[in-house]
C-alpha positions in Angstrom: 106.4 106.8 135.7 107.7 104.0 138.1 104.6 101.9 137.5 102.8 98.7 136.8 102.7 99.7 133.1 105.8 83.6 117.4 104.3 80.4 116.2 107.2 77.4 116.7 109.1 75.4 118.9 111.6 76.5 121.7 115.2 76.6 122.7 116.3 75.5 126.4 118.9 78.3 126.2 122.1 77.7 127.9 124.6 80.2 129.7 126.4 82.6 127.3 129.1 85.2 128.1 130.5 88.1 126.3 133.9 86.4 125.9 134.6 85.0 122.3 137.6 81.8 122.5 139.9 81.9 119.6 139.8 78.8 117.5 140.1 77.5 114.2 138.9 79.6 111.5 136.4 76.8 110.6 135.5 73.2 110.7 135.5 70.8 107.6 131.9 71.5 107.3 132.1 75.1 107.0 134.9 75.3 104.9 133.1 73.4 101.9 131.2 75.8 101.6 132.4 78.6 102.7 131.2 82.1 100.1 129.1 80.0 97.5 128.9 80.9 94.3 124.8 81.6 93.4 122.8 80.1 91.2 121.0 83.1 89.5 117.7 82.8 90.4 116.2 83.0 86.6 117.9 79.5 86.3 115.8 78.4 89.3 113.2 76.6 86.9 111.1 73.6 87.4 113.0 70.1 87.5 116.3 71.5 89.1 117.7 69.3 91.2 119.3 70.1 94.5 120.6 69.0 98.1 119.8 70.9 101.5 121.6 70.8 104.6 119.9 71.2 107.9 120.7 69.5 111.9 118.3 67.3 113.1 120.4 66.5 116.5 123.7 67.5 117.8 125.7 69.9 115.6 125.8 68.0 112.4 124.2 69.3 109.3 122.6 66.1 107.5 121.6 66.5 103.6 118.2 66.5 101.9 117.1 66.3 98.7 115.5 69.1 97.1 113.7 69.2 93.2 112.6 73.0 92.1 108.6 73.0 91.3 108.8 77.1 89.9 109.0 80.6 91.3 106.5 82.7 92.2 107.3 86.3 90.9 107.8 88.6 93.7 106.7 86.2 96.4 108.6 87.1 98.8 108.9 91.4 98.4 108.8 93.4 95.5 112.1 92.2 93.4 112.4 88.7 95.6 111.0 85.8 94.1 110.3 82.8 96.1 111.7 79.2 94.9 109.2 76.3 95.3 110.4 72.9 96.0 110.0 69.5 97.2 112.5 68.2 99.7 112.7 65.1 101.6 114.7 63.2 103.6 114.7 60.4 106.4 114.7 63.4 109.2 111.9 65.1 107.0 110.0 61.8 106.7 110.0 61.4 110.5 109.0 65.0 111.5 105.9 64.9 108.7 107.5 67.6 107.2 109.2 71.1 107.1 109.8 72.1 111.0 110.4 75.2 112.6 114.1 75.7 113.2 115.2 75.0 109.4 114.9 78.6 107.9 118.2 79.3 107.0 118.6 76.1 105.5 121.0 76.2 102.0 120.1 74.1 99.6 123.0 73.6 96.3 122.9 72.4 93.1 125.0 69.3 92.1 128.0 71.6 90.9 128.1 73.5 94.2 125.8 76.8 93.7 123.8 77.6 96.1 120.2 78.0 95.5 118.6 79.4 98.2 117.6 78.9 101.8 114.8 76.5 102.5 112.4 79.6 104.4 109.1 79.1 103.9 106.2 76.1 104.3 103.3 75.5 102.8 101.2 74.0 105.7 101.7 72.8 109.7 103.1 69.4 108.0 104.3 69.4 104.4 107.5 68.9 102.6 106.5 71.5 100.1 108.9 74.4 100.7 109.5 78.4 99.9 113.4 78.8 99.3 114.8 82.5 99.4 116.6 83.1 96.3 120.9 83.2 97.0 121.5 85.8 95.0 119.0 87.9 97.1 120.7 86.2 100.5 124.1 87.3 99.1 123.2 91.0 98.7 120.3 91.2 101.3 118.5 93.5 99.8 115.1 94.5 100.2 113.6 96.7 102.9 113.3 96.0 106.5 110.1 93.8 106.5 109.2 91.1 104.5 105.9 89.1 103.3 104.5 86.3 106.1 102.4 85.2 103.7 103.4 84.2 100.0 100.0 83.8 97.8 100.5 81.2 94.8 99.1 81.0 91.3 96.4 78.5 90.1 99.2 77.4 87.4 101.7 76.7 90.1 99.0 75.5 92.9 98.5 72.9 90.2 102.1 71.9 90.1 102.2 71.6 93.5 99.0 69.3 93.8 101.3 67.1 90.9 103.8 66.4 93.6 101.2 64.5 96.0 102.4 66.1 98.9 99.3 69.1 99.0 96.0 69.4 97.3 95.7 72.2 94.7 93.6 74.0 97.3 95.9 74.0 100.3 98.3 74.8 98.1 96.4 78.1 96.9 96.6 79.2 100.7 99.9 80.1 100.2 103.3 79.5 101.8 104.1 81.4 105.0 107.4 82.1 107.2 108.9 79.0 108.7 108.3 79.7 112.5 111.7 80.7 114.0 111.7 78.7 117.2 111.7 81.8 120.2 112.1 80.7 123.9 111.9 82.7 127.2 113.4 80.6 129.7 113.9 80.9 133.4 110.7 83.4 133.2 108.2 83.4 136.1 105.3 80.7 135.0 102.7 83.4 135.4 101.5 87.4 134.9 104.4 87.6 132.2 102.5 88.4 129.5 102.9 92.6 129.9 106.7 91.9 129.4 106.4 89.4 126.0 103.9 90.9 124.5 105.8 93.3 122.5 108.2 90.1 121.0 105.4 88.2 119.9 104.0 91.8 118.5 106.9 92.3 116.4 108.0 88.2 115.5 104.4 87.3 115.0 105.5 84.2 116.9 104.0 82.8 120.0 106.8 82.4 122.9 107.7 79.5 124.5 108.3 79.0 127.5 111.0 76.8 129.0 114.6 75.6 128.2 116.9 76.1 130.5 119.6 79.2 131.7 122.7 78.2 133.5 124.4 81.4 134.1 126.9 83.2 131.8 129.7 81.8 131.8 129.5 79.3 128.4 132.4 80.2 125.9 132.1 78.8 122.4 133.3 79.5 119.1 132.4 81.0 116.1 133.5 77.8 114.3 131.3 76.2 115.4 128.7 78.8 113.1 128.8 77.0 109.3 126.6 76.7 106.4 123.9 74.4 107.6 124.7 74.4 111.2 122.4 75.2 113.8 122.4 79.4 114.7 120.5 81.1 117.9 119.5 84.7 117.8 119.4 86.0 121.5 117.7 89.0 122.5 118.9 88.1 125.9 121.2 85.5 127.8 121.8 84.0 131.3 119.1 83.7 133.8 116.5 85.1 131.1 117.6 84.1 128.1 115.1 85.3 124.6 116.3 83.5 121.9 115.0 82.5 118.0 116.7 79.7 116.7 117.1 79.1 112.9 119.7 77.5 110.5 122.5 79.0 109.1 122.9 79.6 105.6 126.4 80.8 105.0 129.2 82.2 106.1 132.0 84.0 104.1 134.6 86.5 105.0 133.4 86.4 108.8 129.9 87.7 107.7 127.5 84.8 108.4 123.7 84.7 107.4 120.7 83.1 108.6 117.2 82.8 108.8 116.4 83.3 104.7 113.5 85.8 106.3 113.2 88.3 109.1 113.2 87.7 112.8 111.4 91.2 114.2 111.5 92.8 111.1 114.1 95.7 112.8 116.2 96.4 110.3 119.2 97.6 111.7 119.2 95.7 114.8 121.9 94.3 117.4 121.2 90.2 118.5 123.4 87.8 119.7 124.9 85.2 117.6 125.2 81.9 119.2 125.8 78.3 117.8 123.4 75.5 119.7 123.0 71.7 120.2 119.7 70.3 118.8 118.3 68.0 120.8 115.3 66.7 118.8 112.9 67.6 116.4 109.2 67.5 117.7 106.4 66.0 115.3 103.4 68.3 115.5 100.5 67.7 112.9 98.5 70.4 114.1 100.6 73.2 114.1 103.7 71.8 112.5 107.1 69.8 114.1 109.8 71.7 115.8 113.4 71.6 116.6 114.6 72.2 119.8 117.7 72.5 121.1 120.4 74.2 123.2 122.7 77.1 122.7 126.3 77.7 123.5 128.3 80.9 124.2 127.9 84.2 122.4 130.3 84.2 119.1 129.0 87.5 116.8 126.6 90.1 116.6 123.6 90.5 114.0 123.7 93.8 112.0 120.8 93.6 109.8 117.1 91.7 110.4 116.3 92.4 107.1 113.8 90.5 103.9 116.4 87.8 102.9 117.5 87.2 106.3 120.0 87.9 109.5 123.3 89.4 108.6 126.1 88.7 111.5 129.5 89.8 112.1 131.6 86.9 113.9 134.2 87.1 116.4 132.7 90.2 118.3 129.7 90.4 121.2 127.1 92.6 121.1 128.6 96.3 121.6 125.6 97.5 123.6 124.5 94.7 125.8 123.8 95.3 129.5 124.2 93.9 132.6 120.5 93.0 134.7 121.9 92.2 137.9 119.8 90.9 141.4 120.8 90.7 145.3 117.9 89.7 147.3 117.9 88.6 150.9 114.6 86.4 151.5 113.3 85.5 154.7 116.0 83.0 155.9 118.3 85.6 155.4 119.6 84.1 152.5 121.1 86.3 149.2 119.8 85.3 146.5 121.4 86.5 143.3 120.9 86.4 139.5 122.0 88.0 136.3 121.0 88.6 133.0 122.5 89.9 129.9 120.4 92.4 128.2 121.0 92.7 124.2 118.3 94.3 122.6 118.1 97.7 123.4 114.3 98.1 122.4 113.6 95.3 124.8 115.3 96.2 127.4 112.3 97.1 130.0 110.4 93.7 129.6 114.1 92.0 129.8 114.8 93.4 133.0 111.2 93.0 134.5 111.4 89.7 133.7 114.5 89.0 135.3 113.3 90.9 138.3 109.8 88.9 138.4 111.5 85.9 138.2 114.5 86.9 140.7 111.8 87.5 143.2 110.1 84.2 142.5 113.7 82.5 142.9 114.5 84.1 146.6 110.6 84.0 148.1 110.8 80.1 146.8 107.1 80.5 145.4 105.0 82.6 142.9 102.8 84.5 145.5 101.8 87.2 148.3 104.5 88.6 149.8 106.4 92.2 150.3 109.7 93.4 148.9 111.9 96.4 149.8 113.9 97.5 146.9 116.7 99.8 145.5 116.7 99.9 142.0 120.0 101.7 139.8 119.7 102.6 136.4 123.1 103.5 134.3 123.0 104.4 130.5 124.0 107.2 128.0 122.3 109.7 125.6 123.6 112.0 122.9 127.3 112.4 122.5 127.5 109.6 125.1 126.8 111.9 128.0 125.8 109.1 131.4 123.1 109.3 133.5 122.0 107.6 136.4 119.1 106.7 138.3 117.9 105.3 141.7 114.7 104.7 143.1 113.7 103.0 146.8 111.0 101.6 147.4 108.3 98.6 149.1 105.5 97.2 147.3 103.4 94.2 148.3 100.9 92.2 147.1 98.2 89.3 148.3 98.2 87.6 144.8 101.6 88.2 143.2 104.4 90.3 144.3 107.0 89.3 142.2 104.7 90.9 139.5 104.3 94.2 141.3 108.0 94.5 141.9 108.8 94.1 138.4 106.6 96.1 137.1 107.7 99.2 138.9 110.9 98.5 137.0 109.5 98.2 133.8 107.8 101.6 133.9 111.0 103.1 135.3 112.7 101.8 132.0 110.1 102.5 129.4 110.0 106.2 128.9 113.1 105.9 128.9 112.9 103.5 125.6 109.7 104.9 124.2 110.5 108.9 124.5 111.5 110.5 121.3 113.6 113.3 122.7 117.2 111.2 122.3 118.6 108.2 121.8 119.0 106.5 124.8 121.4 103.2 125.0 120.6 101.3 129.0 124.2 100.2 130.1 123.3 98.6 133.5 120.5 97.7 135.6 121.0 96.9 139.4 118.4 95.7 141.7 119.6 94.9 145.8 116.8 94.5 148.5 114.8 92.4 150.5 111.7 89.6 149.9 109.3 88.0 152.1 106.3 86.0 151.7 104.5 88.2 154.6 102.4 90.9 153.7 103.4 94.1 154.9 100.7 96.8 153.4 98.6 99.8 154.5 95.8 100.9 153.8 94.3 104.1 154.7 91.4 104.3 156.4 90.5 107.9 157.0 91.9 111.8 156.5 91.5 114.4 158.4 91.4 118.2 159.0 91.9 120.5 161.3 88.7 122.9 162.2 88.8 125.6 165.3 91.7 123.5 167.4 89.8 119.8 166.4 90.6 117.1 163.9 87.8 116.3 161.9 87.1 114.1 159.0 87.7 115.8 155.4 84.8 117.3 153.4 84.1 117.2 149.7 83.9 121.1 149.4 86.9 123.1 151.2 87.5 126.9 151.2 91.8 127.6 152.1 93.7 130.7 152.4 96.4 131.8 149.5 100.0 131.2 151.0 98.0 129.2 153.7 99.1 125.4 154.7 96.3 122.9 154.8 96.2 121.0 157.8 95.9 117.1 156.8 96.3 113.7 158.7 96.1 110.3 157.1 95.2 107.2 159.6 96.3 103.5 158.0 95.8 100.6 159.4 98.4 97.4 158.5 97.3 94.4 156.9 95.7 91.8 158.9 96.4 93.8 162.0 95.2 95.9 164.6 98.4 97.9 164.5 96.9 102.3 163.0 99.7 104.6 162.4 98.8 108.5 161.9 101.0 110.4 159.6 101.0 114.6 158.3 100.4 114.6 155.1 99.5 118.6 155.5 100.2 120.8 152.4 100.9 124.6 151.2 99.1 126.3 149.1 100.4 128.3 146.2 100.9 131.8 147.2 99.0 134.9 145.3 96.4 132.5 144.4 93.2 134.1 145.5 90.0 133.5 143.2 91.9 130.6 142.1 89.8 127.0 141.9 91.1 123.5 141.8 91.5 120.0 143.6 93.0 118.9 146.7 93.9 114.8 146.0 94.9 113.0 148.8 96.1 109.4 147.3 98.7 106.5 147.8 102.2 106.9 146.1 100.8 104.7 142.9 97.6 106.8 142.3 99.9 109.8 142.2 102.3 109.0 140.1 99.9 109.2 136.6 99.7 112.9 137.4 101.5 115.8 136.7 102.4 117.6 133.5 104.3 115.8 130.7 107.9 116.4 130.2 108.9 117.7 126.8 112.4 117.1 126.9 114.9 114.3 128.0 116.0 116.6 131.1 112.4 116.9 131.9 111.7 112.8 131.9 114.5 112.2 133.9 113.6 114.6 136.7 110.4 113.2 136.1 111.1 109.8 137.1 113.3 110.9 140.0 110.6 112.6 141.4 108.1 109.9 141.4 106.5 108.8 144.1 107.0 105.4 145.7 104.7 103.2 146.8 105.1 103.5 150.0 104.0 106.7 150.7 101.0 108.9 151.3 100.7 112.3 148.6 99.0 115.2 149.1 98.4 117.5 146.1 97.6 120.4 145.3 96.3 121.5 141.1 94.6 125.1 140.9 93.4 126.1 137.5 94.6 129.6 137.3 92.2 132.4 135.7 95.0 132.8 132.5 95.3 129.5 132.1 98.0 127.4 133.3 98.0 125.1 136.5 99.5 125.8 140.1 100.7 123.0 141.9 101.9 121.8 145.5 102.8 118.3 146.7 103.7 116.9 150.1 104.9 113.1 150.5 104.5 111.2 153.5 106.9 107.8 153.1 106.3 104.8 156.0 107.9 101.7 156.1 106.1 99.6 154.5 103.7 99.6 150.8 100.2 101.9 150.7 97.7 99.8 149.0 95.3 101.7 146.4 93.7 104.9 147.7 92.1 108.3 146.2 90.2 110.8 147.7 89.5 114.4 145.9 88.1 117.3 147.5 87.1 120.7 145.7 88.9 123.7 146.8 88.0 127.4 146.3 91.7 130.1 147.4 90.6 133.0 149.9 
């Protein structure tokens, strides 16, 4: 099990901590308007006028104008219609239109009701925009997922082409999802794709890369989260920090909303809340502008990644985030060490691969061949909060990439945990100590042997052994790049009162070995599972007989050197005396 198993902008993520500073309740900004009254979405009609608020740079939320064009009848999911409108404003003019960044964006009538969050766009640049209804933000209602793309009406298309801003035919293509801006920064540059894969799966946005992590230390305060102001969803912080950054719509009572649409879709979910810095917002005609910017300290926790948007509680951190913490000594003899905070539970293998890939990069100074010798500590809970832990040793090596082979072993360590259906399972720690080199330190093993009438001789395909018996077995590996053979005993029992039995003697590397065995069918059984695992540095012996009844009998030897076995499998049919 201890195996190599959204379109937008991005966010250069800085440092976040757990710790929450106590300021004022809120700034001018927030405090105008602070729990808006909403404009019922019935009186959302065609010619109502309106002004947005959205950040262009810094922290300040700068208006825009805003004219209704219609609703589309369920647009958004069944019982959510979507507002169209036109907005505009110097900031828009100079981005070409709607950018990734703004969903969340409120938008008020002249008497103070708010209409609706500025949440969808029609096209990469267009100042045509889909507005989530507020009286479906206020309640959030609606089920966990909501539509990406909004089809419209030949009568409205029509009113859209009116406005000069779209032709009646782009405009019957439909509005779609403002991209929420996700970044992965501090990641390794390369073979990260395993690891955000299943964010992209779930956003439908492509990741970023880039931004940058300073640690996680940064305190800010939830203040600084306002209607209008810039709002960061993290999935993680620190030296890996995943983050989506949107707008925030409003906040009343300590609840704040964002978004006006879904970020993963998860429903009950537990994010980060974090205010950030916009630096500047990117023109891109092809696929549409972007903001990007920078975010501060953690200052809440989302609830609920539901239709209408992110629900967040201010003041608190996440309950269940973890600690991914690194200690590597390269080859200088220097300790290198990093840390992450893990937030999303669901995400928790490719967050700490990451960090681990990119830890490795940090100490060996390059993205390349090398070795590593590893301890790896796993801490979480189960039902009725009941801990366990877990430890696994171990060296890998690799001529094109070992960050990515050390990582990965940690990744499949963590995902049957995250994956198995048996309990729920909440990751409280991960800890990684060891050592990194850009040398090569592998075997490979180039021949097994038997022993026949007092001689070794090389192993057949066919091989008759004796119930209760121990089959003699040698393996011979020879290092990388050197002349330097070791011979190990790799020799292994068979099951006793197994006479007439048949089956398969596999002699393999600790890797190859590790996708057998029988499947665990409890939580018990998956965590002696993965203790038992073999590492990669050994040589495993095994033996499967298919017993008459049915059923399998089993036996397994491991031979462990000191340094990684590369890829190795040889099989050899057996017949029990």
């Amino acid at each position: 099990m201890i195996r190599s198993r959204a379109a937008g902008g991005f966010i250069a993520t800085a440092a976040v901590s757990g710790l929450l500073v106590a300021l004022p309740a809120a700034t001018a900004s927030a405090a105008a308007t602070d729990c808006p009254a909403a404009l019922p979405t019935a009186d959302a009609v065609d010619g109502v006028g309106g002004t947005g608020y959205t950040v262009e740079r810094g922290t300040t939320a700068e208006p825009f104008s805003a004219t209704v064009l219609g609703r589309i009848t369920d647009g958004i999911a069944p019982g959510i219609d979507m507002i169209m409108a036109e907005v505009d404003s110097p900031a828009l003019e100079r981005a070409g239109g709607v950018w990734a960044g703004m969903s969340g964006s409120p938008v008020y009538t002249g008497d103070g009701k708010l209409i609706g969050s500025v949440s969808y766009g029609l096209a990469a640049s267009s100042k045509i925009a889909g507005i989530t209804p507020a009286e479906d933000l206020m309640a959030l209602r609606g089920s966990a997922t909501g539509a990406r793309k909004i089809s419209v009406p030949k009568s409205q298309a029509a009113r859209i082409a009116k406005t000069g801003e779209a032709s009646k035919a782009l405009a019957a293509k439909g509005f779609e999802r403002l991209p929420v801006p996700v970044s992965a920064s501090g990641i390794a540059k390369k073979n990260t794709g395993r690891y955000l894969a299943g964010l992209e799966k779930s956003s439908g946005l492509a990741v970023r890369r880039g931004g940058s992590a300073i640690g996680v230390g940064a305190e800010s305060s939830p203040s600084e989260i306002f209607a209008g102001s810039n709002y960061a969803a993290s999935l993680s912080y620190g030296d890996i920090s995943l983050v989506g950054l949107g707008t925030t719509t409003y906040v009343c009572d300590g609840t704040a909303v964002a978004f006006g649409h879904p970020f993963l879709s998860a429903g009950r979910a537990e994010f980060g809340v974090h205010p950030a810095s916009a630096v500047y917002v990117q023109e891109d005609p092809v696929f549409g502008p972007f903001k990007v910017g920078n975010a501060g300290g953690v200052v809440g926790t989302v609830t609920r990644d539901n239709t209408a948007g992110l629900r967040s509680t201010l003041g608190s951190a996440p309950k269940h985030r973890f600690p991914v913490t690194t200690s590597l000594v390269n080859e200088d003899g220097k300790a290198v060490k990093g840390r992450t905070v893990g937030v999303y539970q669901p995400y928790a293998a490719d967050i700490a691969a990451l960090h681990l890939q990119s830890a490795v990069v940090k100490a060996n100074g390059a993205q390349g061949a090398g070795s590593s010798e590893v301890r790896i500590t796993v801490t979480g809970t189960r039902a009725k909060g009941k801990k366990f832990r877990l430890t696994h040793t171990d060296h890998f090596a690799d001529t094109y990439d070992i960050s990515y082979a050390t990582a990965d072993s940690l990744y499949f360590m963590l995902l049957p945990l995250i994956d198995q259906p048996y309990e729920k399972v909440n990751i409280t720690g991960v800890k990684v100590t060891g050592k990194v080199t850009t040398d090569v330190e592998q075997y490979r093993v180039t021949g097994v042997q038997t022993k026949k009438k007092g001689k070794w001789v090389p192993v057949r395909s066919t091989q008759s052994v004796t119930s209760g018996s121990t089959v003699p077995l040698r393996a011979t590996l020879s290092a990388y790049r050197s002349n330097r053979k070791v011979t190990v005993p790799i020799s292994v029992a068979v099951p006793k009162r197994s006479s007439g039995y048949t089956g398969v003697l596999t002699i393999s590397d600790g890797l190859g070995a590790a996708t057998t065995g029988k499947e665990p069918n409890s939580l018990n059984g998956l965590l002696a599972q993965i203790r038992n695992t073999p590492s990669s540095d050994s040589v495993v012996s095994r033996i499967d007989l298919d017993a008459p009844r049915g059923g399998v009998r089993s036996s397994v030897r491991e031979t462990r050197l000191d340094a990684a076995v590369s890829p190795y499998q040889k099989l050899v049919s057996i017949t029990v005396k």
